[in-house]
KOLKE-315297 format. One record per residue (C-alpha): x, y, z. Coordinates in pm, 1 decimal. Each point is the difference from the previous one (the first is absolute). Layout:
PT / X / Y / Z
...
***
This chain:
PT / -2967.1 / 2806.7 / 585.5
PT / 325.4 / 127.0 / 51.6
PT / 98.6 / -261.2 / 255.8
PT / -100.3 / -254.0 / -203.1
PT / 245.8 / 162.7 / -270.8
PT / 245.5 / 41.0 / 236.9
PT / -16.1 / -411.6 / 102.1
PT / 65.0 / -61.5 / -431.2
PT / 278.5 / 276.7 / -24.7
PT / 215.2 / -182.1 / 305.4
PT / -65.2 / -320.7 / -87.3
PT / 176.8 / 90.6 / -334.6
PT / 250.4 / 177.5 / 97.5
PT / 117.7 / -298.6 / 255.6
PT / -87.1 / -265.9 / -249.3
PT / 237.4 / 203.0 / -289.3
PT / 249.4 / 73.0 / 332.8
PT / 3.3 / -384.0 / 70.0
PT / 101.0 / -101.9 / -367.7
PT / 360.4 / 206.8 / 167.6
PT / 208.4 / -197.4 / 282.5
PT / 44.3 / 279.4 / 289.7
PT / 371.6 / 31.3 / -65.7
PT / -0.8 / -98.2 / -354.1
PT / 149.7 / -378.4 / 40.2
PT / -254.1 / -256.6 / -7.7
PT / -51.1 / -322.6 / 145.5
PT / 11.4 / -264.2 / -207.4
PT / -323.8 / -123.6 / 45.0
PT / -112.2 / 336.9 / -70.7
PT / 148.2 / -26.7 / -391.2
PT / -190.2 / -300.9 / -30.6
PT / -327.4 / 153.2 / 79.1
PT / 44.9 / 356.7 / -175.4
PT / 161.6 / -202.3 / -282.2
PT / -260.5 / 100.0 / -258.9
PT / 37.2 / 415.6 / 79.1
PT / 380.6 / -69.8 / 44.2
PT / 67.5 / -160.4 / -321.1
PT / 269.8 / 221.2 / -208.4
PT / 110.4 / 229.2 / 308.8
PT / 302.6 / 5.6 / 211.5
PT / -20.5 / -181.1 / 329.1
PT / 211.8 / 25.4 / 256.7
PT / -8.7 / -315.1 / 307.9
PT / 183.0 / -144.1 / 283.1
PT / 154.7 / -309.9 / 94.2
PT / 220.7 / -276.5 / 9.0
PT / 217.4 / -197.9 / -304.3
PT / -113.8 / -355.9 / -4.8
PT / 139.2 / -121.6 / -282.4
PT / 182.7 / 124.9 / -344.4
PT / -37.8 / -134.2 / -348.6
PT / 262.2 / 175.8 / -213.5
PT / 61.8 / 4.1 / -370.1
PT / -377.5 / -119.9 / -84.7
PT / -122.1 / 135.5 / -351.6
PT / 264.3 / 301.0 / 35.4
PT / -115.9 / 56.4 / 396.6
PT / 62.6 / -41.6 / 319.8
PT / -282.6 / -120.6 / 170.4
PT / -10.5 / 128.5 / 367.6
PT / -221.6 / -185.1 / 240.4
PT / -167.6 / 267.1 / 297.0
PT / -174.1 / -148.5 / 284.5
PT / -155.9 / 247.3 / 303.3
PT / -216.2 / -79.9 / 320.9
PT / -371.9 / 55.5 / -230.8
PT / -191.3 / -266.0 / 159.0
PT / -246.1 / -94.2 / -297.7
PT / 121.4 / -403.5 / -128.3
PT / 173.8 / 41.6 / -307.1
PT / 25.9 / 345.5 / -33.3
PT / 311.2 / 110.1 / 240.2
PT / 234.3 / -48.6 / -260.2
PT / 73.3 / 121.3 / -328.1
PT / 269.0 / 9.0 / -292.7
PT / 186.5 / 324.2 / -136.0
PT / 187.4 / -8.0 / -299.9
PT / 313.6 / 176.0 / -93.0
PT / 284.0 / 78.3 / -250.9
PT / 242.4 / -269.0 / 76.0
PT / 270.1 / 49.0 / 275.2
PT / -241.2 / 313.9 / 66.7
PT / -141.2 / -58.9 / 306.6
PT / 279.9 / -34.6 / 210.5
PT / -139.0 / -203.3 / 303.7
PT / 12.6 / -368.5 / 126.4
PT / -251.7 / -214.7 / 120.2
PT / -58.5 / 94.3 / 422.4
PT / 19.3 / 332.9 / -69.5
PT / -234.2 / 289.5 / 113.2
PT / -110.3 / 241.1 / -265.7
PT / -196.2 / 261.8 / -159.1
PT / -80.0 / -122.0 / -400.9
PT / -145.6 / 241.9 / -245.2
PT / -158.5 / -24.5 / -306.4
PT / -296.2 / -54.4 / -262.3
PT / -241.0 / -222.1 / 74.8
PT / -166.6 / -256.5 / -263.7
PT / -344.6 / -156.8 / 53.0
PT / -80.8 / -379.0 / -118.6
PT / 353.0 / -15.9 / -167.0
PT / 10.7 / -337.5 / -217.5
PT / 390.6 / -72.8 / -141.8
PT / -129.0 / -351.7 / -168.2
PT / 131.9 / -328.8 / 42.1
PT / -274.5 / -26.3 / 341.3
PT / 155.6 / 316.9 / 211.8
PT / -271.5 / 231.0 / 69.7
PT / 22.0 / 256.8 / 269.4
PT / -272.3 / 195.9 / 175.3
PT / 239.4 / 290.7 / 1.3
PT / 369.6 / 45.6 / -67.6
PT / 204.9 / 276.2 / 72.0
PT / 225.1 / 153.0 / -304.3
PT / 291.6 / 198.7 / -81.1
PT / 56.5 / -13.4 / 392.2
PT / 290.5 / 181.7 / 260.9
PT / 36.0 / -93.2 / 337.2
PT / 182.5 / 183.2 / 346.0
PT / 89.9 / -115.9 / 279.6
***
């Protein structure tokens, strides 16, 4: 009996433990999948700038992409205060902030996730 209790206590703990990247950046894969117990909390990932959209409904719209290997899910966009973010496109960086689950701005742009009120280092 207390084996069997043992089994159910670890495979919570590591399933709770797993919900946590070991360092505390995720892969961005990884924020697609956990989007649901992510939603509302501060994220921190890694990766490269692919492409900028600034000045977009008050925002910059920063563009992340990383090595995650799952199709459609290596990249995703971080928004900032404009003239915030203080990177260009190639470069290599570490982007914080609050993620949003099944985020829907009209006119047809719906986004799994987004990324808000965002910073970024190099």
């Amino acid at each position: 009996m207390k084996f069997k209790f043992l089994v159910a206590f670890l495979a919570f703990v590591l399933g709770t433990a797993s919900l946590v990247a070991a360092d505390g950046v995720y892969k961005i894969e990884e924020l697609y999948a956990k989007s649901t117990a992510l939603n509302g909390k501060n994220i921190v990932a890694k990766g490269e700038v692919v492409k900028i959209s600034s000045g977009i409904m008050g925002k910059d719209w920063i563009h992340i992409q990383d090595s995650s290997t799952t199709p459609k899910k290596n990249k995703v966009i971080f928004t900032a205060k404009i003239g915030s973010a203080n990177v260009e496109v190639g470069d290599k960086v570490t982007a914080r902030g609050t993620l949003k689950e099944k985020v829907d701005i009209g006119a047809g742009y719906f986004y799994d996730i987004l990324i808000e009120k965002s910073s970024f280092s190099k």
